[in-house]
C-alpha positions in Angstrom: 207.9 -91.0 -81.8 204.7 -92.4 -82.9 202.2 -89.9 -83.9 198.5 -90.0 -84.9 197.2 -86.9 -87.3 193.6 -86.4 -86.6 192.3 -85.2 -90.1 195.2 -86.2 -91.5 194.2 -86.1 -95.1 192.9 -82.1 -94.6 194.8 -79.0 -95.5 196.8 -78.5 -92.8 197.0 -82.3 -92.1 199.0 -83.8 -95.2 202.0 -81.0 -94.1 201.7 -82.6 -90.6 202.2 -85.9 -92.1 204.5 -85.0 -94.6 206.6 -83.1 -92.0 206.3 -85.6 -88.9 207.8 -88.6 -91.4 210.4 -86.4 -92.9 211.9 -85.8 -89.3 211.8 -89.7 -88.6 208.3 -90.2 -86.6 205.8 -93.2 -87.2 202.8 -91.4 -88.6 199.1 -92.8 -88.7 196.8 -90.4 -90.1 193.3 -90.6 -88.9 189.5 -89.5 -91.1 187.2 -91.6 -92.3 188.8 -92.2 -95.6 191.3 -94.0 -94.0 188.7 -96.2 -91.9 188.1 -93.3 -88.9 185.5 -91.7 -87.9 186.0 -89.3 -84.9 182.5 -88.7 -84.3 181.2 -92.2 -83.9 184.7 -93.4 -82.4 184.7 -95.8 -85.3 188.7 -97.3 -85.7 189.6 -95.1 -83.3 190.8 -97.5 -80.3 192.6 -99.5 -83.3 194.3 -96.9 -84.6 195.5 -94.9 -81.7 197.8 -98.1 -80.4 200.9 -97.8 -78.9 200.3 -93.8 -80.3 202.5 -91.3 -77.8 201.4 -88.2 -78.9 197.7 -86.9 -80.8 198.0 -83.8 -83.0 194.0 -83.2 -84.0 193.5 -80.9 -86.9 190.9 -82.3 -87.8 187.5 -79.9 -88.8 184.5 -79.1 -90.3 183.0 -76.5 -93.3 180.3 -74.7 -91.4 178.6 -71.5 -90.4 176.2 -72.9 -88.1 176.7 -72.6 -84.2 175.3 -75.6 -83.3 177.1 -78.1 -85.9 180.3 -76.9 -85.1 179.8 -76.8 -81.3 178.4 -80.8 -81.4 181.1 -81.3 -83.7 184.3 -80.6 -81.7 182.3 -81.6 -78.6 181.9 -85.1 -80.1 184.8 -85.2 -82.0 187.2 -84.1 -79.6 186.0 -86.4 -76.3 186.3 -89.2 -78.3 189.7 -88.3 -79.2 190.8 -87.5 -75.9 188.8 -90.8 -74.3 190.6 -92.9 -77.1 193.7 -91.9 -76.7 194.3 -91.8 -72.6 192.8 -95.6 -73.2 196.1 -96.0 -75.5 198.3 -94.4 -72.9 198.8 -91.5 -75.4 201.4 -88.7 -72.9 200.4 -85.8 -75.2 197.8 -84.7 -77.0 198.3 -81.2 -80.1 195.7 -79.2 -80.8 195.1 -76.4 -83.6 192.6 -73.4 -82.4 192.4 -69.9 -83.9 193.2 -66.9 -82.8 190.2 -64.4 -81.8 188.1 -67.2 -81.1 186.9 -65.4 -78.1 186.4 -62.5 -79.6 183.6 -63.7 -81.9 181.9 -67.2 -80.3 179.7 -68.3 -83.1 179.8 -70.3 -86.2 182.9 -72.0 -86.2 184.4 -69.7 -83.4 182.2 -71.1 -80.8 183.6 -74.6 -82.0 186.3 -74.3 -81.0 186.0 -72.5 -77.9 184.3 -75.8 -77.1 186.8 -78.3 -78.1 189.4 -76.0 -76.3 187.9 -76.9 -73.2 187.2 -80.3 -73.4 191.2 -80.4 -74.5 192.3 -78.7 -71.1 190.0 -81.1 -68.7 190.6 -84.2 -71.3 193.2 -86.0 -68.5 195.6 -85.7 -70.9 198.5 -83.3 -71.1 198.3 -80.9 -73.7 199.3 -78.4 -76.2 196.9 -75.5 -78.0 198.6 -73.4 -80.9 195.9 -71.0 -82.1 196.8 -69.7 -85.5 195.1 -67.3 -88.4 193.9 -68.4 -91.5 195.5 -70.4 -93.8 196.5 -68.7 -97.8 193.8 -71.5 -98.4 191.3 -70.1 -96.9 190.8 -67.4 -99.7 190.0 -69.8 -102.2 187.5 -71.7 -100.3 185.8 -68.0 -99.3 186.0 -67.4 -103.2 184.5 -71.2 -103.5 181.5 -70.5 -100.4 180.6 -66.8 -101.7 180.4 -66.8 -105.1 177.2 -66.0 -106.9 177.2 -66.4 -110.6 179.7 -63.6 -111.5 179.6 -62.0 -108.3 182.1 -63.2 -105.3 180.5 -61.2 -101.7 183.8 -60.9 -99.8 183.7 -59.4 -95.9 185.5 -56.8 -94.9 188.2 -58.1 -92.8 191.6 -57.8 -91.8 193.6 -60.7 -91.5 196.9 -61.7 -91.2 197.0 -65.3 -93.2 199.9 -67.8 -92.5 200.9 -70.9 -94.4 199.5 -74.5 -94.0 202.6 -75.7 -93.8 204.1 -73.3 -91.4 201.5 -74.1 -88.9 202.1 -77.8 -89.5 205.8 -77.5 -89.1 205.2 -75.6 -85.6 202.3 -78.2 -84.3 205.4 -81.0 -85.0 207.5 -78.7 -83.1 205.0 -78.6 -80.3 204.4 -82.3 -80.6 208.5 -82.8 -80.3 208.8 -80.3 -77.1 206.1 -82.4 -75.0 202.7 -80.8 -73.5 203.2 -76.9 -73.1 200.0 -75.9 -72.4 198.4 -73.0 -75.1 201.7 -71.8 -76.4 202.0 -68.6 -78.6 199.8 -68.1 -81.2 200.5 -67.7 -85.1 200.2 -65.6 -87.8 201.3 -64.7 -91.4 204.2 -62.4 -92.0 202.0 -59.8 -92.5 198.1 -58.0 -92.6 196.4 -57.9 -95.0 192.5 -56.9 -96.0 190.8 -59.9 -97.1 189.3 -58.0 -100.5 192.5 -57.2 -102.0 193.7 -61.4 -101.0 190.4 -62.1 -103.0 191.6 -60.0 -105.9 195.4 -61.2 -106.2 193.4 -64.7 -106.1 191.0 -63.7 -108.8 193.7 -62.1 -111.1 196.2 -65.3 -110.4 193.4 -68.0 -111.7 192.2 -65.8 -114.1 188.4 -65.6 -113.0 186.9 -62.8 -114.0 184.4 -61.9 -111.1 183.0 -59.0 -109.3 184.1 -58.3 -106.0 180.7 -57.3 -103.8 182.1 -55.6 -99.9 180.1 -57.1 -97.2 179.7 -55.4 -94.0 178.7 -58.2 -91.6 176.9 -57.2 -88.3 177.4 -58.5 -84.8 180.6 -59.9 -82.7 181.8 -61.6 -85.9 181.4 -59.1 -88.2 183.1 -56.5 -85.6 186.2 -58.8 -84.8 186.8 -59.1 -88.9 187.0 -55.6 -88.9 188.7 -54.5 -85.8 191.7 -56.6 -86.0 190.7 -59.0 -83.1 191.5 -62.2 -85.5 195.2 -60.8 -86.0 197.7 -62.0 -83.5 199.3 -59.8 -80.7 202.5 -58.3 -81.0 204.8 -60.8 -79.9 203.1 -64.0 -81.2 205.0 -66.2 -83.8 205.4 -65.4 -87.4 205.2 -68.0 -90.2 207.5 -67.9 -93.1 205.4 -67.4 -96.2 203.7 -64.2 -97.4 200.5 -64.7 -99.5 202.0 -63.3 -102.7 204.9 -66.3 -102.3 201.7 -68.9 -101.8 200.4 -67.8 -104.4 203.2 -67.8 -107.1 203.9 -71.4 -105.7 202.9 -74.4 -107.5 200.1 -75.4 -105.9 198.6 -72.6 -104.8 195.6 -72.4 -107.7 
């Protein structure tokens, strides 16, 4: 099959890759590194040729609202336009679970490009997943302050990048599904005490400050609304195993 990995260079992207070419695909990865740019449609008609199937992971590092919501508008129409032009039969999306629990920031996002993926004209496939292990490094990265690293309190059940990768090239192989069962980690965890075993494994000596975030977001991190319902799919790795891997720091 030939494949084209929207944001194909990103953190969950380079597993898709990876994956897709181990199990025999023809792989183009699409971002603007490689000559695309999904928001201008720049490459994108060229690229997406004789392309059978989309997988878009592709994203953006925001809190505000009204980036991410013109983001995945734009980004996602242009994918979907591009690639019923090619003939493309199916196209793979990544969402995250809760999303409609908490609509801003990022959330609200991707409740957006959700929607534009269901009335795009082409058949589809939405797996919403949890965060990634990477995600607590890039919190650490966001909220640090000097010595001081503000961590929300939060309950999360983190998965693997490459176990969601491995189950949107699974989706990609089984043809358009519609939103199939969402993913998390093997198990919950509290964000604070991911931040620590991160801290302790890089050796950073910082402070750990509790934040206790108001509104729908702020509620949803605490309540348990980003963490899959019983039933969904389970990935593989735990966060201690990511973290004692090679790559993880």
């Amino acid at each position: 099959m030939r494949i084209a990995v929207a944001g194909g260079t990103g953190t969950v992207g380079r597993h898709v890759v990876v994956i897709a070419r181990e199990r025999g695909h023809h792989v183009v990865s699409l971002s603007r590194t490689e000559g695309v740019d999904l928001l201008s449609g720049r490459g994108l008609e060229q690229a997406l040729q004789n392309v059978e199937t989309v997988i878009d992971v592709a994203g953006i590092q925001t809190l505000s609202t009204k980036k991410a919501v013109d983001y995945f508008n734009n980004a996602t129409q242009n994918l979907l336009a591009a690639g019923k032009k090619a003939g493309a039969k199916h196209h793979v999306a990544l969402s995250i679970v809760g999303i409609d629990k908490a609509n801003s920031g990022l959330y609200a996002g991707k409740l957006v490009q959700e929607d534009e993926v269901k009335h795009g004209g082409v058949p589809w496939t939405l797996l919403r997943s949890t965060q990634f292990h990477e995600f607590v490094p890039m919190s650490i990265k966001a909220a640090s302050v000097g010595p001081l690293v503000l961590v929300p309190t939060m309950s999360t059940q983190p998965v693997a990048a490459k176990d969601v990768a491995a189950a949107l090239v699974d989706a990609a192989e089984a043809g358009p599904q519609g939103r199939i069962p969402d993913l998390g980690g093997p198990r919950a965890e509290q964000l604070k005490d991911l931040v620590a075993a991160y801290l302790a494994r890089t050796q950073q000596k910082k402070l750990i400050v509790p934040l206790h975030l108001p509104g729908p977001m702020g509620r949803a991190m605490r309540n348990g609304a980003l963490i899959p319902a019983p039933g969904s799919a389970v990935g593989r790795q735990t966060f201690p195993e990511w973290l004692e891997a090679s790559d993880a720091a």
